[in-house]
C-alpha positions as CSV (number, residue, x, y, z in Angstrom):
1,X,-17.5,40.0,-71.7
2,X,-17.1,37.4,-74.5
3,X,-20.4,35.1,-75.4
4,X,-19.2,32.0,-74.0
5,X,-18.3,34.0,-70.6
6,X,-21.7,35.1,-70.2
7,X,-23.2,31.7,-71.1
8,X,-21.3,30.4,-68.1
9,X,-22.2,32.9,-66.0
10,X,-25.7,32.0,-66.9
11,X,-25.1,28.5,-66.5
12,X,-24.1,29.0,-62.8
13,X,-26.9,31.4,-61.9
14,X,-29.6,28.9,-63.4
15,X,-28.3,26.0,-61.4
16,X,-27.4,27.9,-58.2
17,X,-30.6,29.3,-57.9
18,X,-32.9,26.0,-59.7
19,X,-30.6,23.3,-59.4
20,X,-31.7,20.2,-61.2
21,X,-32.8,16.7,-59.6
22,X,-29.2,14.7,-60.2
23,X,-28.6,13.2,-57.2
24,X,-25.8,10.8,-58.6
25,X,-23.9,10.5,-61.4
26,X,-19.6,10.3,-62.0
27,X,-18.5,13.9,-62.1
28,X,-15.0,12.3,-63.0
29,X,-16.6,10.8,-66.4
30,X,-18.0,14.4,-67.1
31,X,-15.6,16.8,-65.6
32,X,-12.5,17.5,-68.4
33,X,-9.1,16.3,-68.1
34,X,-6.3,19.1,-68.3
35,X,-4.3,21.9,-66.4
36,X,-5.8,23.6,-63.7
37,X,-4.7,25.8,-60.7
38,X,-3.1,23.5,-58.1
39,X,-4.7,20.3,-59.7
40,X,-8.1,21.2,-59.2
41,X,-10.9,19.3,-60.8
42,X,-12.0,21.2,-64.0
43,X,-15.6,21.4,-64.7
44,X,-17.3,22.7,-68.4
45,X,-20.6,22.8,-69.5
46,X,-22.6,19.6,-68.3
47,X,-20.3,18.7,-65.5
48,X,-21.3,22.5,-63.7
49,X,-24.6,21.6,-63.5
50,X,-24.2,18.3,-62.3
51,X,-21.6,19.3,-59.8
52,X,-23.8,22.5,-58.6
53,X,-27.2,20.2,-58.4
54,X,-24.7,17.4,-56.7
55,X,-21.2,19.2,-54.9
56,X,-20.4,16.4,-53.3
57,X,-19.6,14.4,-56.2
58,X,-16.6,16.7,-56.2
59,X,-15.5,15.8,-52.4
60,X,-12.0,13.7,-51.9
61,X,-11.3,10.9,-49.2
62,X,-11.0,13.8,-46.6
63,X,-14.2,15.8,-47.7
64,X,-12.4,18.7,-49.3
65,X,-13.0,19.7,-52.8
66,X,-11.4,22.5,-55.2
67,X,-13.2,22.9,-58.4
68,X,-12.0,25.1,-61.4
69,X,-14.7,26.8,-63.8
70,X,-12.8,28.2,-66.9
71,X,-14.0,31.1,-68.9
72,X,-16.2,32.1,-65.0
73,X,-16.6,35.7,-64.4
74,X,-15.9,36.4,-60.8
75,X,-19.5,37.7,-60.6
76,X,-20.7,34.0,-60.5
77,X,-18.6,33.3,-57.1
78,X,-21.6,34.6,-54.7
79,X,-24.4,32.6,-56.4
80,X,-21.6,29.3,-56.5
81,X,-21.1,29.7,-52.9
82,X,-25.2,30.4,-52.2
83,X,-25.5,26.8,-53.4
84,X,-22.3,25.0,-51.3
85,X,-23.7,27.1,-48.3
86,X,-27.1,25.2,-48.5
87,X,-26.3,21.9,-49.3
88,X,-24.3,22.2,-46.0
89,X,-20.6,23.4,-46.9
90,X,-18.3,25.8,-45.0
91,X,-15.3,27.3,-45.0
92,X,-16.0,27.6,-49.1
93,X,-13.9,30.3,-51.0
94,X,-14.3,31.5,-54.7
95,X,-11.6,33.0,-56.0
96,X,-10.1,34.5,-59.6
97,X,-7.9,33.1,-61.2
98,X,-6.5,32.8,-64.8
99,X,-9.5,33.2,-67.3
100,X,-11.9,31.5,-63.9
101,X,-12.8,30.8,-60.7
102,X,-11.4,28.2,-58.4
103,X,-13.7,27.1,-55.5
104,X,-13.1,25.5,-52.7
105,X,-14.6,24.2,-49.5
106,X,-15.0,21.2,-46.9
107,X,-17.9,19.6,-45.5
């Protein structure tokens, strides 16, 4: 497990578990621009926490969303779907993919 994979990881458990008090914000002017699995929105760093403390900044016209984390290990998945499950979500699925996890869920 490289450095930058366990900071992740560490990212996700702090804001799954504490999440932080951002109740707005653009997660399209924070999330990163590049490829992802099936066009999914790719989040890094700053735009994790803000998505995780706000997930439906992340949701599309029909309230669906699919969220890639590079660099995730898959042992994040459970405390990411913890968090969707209490702000309301269902039908949420983490699952590995290249280097990450892809997320994704409905409200």
């Amino acid at each position: 497990m490289t450095i930058h994979t366990l900071a992740t990881l560490t990212c996700v458990i702090r804001h799954a578990l504490f999440p932080g008090h951002k109740t707005s914000g653009s997660l399209a002017q924070t999330a990163a621009q590049g490829a992802s699995p099936a066009g999914a929105t790719v989040l890094h760093d700053d735009a994790l926490g803000l998505w995780l403390s706000c997930p439906e900044s992340a949701l599309d016209g029909s309230g669906r969303f699919e969220v890639f984390i590079p660099t995730c290990p898959s042992l994040a998945a459970p405390f990411i779907l913890f968090r969707l499950k209490r702000r309301g979500f269902s039908a949420c699925v983490g699952e590995r993919v290249d280097l990450g996890v892809l997320v994704r869920g409905q409200r």
